[in-house]
Backbone bond lengths (Angstrom), bond angles and torsions (degrees), N, CA, C in turn:
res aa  C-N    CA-C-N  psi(-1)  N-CA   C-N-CA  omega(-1)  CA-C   N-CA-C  phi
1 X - - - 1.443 - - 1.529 108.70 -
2 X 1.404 107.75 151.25 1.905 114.25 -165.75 1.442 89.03 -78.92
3 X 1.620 110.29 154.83 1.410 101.06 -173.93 2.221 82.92 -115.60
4 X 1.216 107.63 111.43 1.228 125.26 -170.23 1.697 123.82 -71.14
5 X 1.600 103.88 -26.61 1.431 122.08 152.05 1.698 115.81 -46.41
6 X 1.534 127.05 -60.25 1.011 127.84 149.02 1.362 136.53 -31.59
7 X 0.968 102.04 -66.60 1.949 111.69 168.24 1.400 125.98 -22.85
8 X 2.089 87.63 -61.18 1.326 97.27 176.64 1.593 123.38 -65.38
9 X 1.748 109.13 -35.11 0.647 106.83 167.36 1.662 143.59 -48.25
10 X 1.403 113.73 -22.61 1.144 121.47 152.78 1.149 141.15 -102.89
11 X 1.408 113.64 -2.75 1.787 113.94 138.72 1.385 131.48 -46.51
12 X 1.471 102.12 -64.56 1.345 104.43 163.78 2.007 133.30 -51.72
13 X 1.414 121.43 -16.76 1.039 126.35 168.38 1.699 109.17 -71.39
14 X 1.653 105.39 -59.22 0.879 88.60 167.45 1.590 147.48 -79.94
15 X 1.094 132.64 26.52 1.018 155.62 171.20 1.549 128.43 -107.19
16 X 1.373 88.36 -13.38 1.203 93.82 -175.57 1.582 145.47 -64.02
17 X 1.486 99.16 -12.68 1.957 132.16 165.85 1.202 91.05 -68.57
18 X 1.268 123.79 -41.73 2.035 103.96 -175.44 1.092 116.41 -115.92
19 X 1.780 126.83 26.53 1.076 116.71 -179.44 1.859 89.09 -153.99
20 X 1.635 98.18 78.29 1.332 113.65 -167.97 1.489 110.80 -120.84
21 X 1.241 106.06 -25.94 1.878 111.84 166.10 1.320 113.34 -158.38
22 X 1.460 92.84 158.06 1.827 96.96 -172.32 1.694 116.69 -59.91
23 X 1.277 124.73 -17.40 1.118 126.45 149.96 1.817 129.11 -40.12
24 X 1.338 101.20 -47.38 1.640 116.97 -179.01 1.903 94.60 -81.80
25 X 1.118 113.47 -15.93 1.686 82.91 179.58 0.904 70.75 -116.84
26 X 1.575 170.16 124.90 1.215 147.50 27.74 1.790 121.24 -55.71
27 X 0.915 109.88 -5.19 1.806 134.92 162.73 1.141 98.01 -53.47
28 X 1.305 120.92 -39.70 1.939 105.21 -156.35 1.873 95.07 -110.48
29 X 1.288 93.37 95.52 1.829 101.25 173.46 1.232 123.38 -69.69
30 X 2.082 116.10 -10.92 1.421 104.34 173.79 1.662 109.64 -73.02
31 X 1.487 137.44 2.74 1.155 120.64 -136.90 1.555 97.63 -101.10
32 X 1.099 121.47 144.59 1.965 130.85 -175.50 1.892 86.97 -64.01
33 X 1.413 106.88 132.46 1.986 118.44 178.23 1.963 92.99 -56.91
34 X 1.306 117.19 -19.78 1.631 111.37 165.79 1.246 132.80 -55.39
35 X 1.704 104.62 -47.02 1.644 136.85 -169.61 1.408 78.46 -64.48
36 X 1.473 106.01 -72.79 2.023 109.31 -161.48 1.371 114.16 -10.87
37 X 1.864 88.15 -68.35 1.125 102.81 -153.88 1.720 120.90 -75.19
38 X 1.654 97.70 -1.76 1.591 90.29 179.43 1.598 101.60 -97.50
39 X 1.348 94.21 7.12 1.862 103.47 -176.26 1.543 99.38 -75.15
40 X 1.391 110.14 -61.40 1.608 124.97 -172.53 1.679 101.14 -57.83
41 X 0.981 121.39 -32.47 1.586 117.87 -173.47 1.369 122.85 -112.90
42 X 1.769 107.56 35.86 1.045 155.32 125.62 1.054 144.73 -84.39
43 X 1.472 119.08 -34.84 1.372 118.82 -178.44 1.501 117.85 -37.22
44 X 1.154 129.04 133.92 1.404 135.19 179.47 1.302 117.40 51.68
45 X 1.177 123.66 27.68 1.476 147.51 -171.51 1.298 115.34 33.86
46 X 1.461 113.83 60.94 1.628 144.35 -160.12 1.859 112.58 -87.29
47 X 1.298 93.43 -33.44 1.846 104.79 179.89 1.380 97.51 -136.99
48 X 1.542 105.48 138.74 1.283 112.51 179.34 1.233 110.50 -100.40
49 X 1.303 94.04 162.84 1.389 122.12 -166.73 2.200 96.87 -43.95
50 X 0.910 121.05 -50.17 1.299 117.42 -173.09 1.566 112.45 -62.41
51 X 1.099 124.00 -38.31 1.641 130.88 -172.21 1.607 103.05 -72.57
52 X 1.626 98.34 -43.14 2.104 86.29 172.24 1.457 93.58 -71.24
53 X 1.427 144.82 -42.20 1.335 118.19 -174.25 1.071 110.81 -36.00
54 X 1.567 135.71 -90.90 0.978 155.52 147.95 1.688 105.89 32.97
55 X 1.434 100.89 -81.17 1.126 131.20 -163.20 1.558 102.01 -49.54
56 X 1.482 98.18 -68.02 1.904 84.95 174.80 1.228 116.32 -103.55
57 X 1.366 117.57 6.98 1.974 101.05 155.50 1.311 91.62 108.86
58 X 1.012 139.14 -1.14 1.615 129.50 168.89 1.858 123.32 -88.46
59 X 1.032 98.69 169.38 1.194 68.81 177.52 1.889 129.80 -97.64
60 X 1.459 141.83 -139.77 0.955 116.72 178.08 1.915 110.32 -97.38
61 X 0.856 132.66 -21.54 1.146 162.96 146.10 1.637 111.47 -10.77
62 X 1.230 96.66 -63.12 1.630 132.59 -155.10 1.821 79.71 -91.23
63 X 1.008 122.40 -61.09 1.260 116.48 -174.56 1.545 137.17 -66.02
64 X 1.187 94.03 -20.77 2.154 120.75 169.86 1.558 81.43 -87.18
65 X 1.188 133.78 -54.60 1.955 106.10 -176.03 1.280 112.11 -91.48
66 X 1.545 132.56 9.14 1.512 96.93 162.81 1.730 88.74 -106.16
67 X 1.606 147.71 31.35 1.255 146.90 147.14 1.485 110.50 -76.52
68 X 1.542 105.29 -49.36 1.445 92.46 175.00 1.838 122.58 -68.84
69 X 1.226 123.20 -36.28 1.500 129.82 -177.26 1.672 93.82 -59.81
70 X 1.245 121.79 -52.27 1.593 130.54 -175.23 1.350 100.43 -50.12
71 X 1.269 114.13 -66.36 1.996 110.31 -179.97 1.567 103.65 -60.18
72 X 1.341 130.28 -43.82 1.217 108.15 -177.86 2.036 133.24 -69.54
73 X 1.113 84.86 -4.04 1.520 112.47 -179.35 1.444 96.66 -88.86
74 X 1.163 131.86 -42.82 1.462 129.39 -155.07 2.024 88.40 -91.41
75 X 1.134 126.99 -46.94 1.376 134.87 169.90 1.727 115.12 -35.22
76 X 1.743 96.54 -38.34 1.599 103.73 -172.55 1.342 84.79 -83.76
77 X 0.982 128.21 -63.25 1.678 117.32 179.90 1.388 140.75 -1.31
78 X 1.647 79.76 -69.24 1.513 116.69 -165.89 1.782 99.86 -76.88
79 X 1.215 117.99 -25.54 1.727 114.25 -177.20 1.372 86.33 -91.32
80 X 1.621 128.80 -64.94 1.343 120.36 -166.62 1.806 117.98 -43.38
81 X 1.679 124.59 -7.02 1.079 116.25 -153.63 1.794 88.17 -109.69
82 X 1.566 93.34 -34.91 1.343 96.12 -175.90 1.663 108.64 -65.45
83 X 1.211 136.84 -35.15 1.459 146.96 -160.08 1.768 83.05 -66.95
84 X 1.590 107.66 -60.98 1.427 86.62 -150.60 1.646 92.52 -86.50
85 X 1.208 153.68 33.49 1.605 151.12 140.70 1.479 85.79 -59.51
86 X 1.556 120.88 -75.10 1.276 112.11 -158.53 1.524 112.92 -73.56
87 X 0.858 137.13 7.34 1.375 134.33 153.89 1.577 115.13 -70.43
88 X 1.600 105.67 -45.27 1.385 92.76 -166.63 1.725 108.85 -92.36
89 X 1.820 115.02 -1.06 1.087 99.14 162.74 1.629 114.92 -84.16
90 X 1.368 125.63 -0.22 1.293 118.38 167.95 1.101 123.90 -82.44
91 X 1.688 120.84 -2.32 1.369 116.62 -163.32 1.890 88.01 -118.59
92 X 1.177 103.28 -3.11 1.714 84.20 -177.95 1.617 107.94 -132.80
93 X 1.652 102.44 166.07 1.651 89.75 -166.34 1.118 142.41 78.93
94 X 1.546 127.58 148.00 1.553 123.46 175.78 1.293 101.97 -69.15
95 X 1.493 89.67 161.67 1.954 111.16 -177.84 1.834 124.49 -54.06
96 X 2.090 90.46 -21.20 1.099 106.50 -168.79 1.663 100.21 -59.20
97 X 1.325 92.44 -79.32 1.624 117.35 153.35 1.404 121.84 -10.84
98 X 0.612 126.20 -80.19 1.714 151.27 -179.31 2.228 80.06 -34.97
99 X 1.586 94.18 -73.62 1.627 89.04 -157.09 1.641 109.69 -68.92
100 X 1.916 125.11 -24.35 1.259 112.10 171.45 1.638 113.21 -60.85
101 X 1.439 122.49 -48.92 1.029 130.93 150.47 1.857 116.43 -1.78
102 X 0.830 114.35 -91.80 1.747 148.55 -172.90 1.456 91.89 -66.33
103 X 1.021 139.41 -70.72 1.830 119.67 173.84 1.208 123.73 -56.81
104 X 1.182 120.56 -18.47 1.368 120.86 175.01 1.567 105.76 -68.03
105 X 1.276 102.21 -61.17 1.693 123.16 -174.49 1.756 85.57 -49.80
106 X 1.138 110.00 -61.35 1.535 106.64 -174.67 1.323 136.05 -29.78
107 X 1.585 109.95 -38.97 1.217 138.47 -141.10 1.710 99.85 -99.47
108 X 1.460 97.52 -34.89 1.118 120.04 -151.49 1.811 96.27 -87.80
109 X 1.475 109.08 -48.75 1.377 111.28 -149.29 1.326 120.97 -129.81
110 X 1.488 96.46 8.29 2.005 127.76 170.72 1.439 97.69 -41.73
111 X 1.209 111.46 -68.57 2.029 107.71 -153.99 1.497 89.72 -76.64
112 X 0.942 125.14 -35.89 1.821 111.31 -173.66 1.566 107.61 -64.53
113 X 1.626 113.52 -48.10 1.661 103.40 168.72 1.090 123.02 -61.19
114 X 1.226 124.75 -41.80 1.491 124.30 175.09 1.602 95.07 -51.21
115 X 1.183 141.28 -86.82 1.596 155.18 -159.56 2.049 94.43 -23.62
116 X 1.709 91.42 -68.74 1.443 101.16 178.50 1.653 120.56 -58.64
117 X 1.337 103.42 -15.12 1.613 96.02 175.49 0.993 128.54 -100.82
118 X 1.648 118.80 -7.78 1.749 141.17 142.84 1.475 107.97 -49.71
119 X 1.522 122.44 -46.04 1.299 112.69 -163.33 1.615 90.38 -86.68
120 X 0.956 145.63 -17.39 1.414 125.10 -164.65 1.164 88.65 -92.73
121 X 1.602 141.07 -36.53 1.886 137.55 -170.47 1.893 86.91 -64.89
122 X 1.501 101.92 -46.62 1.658 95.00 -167.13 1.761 123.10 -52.76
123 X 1.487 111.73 -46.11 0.978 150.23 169.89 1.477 132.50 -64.33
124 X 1.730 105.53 -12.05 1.605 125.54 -173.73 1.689 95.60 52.95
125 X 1.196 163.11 -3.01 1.214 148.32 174.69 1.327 119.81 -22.95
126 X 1.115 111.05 -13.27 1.510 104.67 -174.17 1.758 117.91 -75.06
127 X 0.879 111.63 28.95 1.525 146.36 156.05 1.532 126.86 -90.20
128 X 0.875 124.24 90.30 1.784 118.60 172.51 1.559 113.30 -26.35
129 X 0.897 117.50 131.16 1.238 130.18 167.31 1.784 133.71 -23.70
130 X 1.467 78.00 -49.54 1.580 102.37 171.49 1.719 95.79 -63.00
131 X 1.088 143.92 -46.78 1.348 134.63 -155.08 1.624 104.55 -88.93
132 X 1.864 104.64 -41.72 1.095 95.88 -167.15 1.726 117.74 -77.20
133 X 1.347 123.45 -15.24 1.718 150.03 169.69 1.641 97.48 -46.35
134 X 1.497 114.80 -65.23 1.464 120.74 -157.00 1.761 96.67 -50.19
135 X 1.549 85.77 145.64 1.685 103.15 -173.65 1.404 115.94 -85.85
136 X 0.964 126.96 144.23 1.674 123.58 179.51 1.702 110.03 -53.31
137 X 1.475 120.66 -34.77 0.986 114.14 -166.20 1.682 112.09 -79.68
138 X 1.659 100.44 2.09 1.711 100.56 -179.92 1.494 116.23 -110.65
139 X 1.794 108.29 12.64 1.039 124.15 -176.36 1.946 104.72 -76.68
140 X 1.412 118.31 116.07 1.355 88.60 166.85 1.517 143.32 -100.09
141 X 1.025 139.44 167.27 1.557 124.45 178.53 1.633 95.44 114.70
142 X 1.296 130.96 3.67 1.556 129.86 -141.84 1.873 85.08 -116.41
143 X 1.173 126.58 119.91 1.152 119.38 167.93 1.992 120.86 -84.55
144 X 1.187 115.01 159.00 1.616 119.03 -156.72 1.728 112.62 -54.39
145 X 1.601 89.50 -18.10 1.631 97.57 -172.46 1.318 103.34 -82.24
146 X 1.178 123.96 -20.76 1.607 116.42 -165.92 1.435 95.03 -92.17
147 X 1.450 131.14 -36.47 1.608 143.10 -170.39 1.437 99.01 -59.43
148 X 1.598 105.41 -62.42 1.301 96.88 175.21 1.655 127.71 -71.33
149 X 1.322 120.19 -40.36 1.436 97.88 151.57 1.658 139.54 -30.22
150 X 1.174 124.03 -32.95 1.310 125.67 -170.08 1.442 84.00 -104.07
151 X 1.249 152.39 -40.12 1.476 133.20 179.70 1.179 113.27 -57.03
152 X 1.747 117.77 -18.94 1.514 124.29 -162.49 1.471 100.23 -63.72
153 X 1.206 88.17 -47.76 1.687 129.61 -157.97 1.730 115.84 -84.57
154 X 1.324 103.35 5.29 1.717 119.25 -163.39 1.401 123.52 16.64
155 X 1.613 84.40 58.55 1.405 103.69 178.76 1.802 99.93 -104.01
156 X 1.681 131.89 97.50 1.514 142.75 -165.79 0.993 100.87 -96.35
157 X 1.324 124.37 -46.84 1.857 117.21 -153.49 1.375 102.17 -137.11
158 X 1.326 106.18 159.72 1.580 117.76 -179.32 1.403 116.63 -40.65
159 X 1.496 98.04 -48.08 1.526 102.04 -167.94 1.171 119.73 -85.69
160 X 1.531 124.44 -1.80 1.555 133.18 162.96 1.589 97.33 -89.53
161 X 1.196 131.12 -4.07 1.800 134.58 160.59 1.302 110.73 -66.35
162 X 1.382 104.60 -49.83 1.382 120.90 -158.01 1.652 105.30 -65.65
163 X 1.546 99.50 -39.21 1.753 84.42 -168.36 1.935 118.29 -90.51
164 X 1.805 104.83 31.47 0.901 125.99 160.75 1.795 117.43 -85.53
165 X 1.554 121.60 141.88 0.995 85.83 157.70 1.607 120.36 -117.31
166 X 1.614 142.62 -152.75 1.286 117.12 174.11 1.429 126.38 -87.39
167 X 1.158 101.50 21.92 1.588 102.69 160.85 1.403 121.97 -118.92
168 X 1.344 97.13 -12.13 1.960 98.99 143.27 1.354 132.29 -55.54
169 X 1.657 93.13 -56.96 1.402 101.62 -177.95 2.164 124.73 -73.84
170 X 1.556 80.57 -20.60 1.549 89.97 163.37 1.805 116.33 -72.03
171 X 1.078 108.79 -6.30 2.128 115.56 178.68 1.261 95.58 -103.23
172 X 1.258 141.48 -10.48 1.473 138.21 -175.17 1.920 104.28 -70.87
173 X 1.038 108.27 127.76 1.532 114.15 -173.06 1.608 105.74 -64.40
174 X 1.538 146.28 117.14 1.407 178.20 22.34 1.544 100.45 -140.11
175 X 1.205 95.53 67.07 1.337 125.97 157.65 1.722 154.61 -135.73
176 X 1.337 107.51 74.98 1.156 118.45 -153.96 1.579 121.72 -73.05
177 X 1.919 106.04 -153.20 1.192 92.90 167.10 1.520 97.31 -91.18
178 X 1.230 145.78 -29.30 1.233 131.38 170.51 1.402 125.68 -36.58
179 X 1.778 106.67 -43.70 1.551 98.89 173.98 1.482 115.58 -74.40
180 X 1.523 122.38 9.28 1.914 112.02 -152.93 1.845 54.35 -102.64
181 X 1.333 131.61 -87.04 1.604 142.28 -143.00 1.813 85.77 -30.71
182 X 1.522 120.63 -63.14 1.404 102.17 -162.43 1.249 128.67 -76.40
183 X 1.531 115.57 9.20 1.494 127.89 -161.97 1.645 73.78 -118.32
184 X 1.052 125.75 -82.45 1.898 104.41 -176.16 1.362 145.97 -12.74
185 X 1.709 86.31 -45.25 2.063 122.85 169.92 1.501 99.81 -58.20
186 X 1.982 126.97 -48.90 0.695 111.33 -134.03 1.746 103.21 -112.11
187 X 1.712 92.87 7.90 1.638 113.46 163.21 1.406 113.38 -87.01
188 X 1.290 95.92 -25.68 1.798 77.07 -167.72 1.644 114.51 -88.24
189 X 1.259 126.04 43.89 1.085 152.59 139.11 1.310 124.97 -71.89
190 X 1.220 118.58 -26.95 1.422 134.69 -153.39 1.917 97.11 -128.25
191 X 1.304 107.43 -1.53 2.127 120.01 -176.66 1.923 99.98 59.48
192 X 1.523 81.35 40.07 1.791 72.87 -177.55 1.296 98.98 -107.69
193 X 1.764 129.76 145.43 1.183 113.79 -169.80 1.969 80.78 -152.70
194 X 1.589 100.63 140.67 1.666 119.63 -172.93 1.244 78.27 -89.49
C-alpha cells in the first residue's frame, strides 16, 4: 500500500516556489474556499495535518486526501497555464521575440517543469481533475464487491485507482481478472483505459 504521507510530502516540496503565501494560492480561483484553506495551513508544513482536522471537523485522513487532490489540481493548472503561455507566445510576434521570450521562461522554469511533470507521470494526473476527484462509489456499472474491495484497500477516487497498476490490483485480496474486465468496462465511460 502507497504510503500517502510521503507523496504529499513531495508534492508539497515541489511546489513549494508557487505555493509560498496565501496570496500566491489565492491565484488559483478553481480551488473549493476548503482546498485554500488547507493550502494556507500548510504552507511550509506549519500545521499539521491533525489541527486542520480539528479545525474543520473532518477527519485527518480526509484531510491528507483532499491536500493531495488540491495539489494535484493546482499541477494541472500550472502545466495547463504554461501550454497556453507557449501557445500564445508562438502565435504572436517576431521569431526573435517569440524565442528571447521562451528561453527566458526556459531558463527560468525548466527544473520546476520537469519536477512537476514527474509528479503528474508519478501521480497519473494526466486526467483533469474533475475525472481524477470522482469517487469510486459514483462510478457506475461497478458491482459492491469491487467498491468494497477498493474501500478495503482505501482506494476512494479514480485518481488514487489510477496510480495502481493491473497487476497491483490483480494481488488485491477478491479481486480477480473478472473484477479488472468489469472495472475496465466500467472506465471506459470515463476514456480511461488500463
Amino acid at each position: 500500500m502507497k504510503d500517502i504521507t510521503k507523496e504529499l510530502e513531495n508534492l508539497e516540496d515541489d511546489l513549494e516556489w508557487l505555493l509560498s503565501s496565501p496570496a500566491s494560492i489565492e491565484k488559483f480561483s478553481n480551488l473549493h474556499p476548503v482546498e485554500k484553506k488547507v493550502l494556507v495551513m500548510r504552507i511550509n508544513k506549519a500545521t499539521p495535518y491533525n489541527e486542520i482536522a480539528v479545525e474543520l471537523g473532518l477527519t485527518r485522513e480526509r484531510v491528507k486526501s483532499l491536500h493531495k487532490s488540491t495539489l494535484e489540481k493546482i499541477i494541472y493548472t500550472v502545466l495547463k497555464s504554461i501550454e497556453e503561455e507557449n501557445d500564445r507566445i508562438r502565435n504572436n510576434g517576431s521569431i526573435y521575440e517569440r524565442m528571447k521570450q521562451m528561453d527566458l521562461r526556459l531558463s527560468v522554469n525548466e527544473e520546476k517543469l520537469e519536477k512537476i511533470e514527474g509528479q503528474m507521470k508519478l501521480y497519473n494526473t494526466s486526467y483533469p481533475p474533475e475525472i481524477s476527484t470522482i469517487k469510486i462509489y459514483d462510478i457506475p456499472g461497478l458491482s459492491a464487491r469491487i467498491k468494497n474491495t477498493f474501500d478495503w484497500q482505501k482506494i476512494h477516487t479514480i485518481g488514487d485507482l489510477l496510480s495502481y497498476s493491473k497487476q497491483d490490483l490483480l494481488k488485491l485480496r477478491n479481486f480477480g481478472k473478472k473484477s479488472l474486465k468489469e472495472l475496465e468496462t466500467a472506465l471506459l465511460q470515463y476514456e480511461i483505459k488500463f
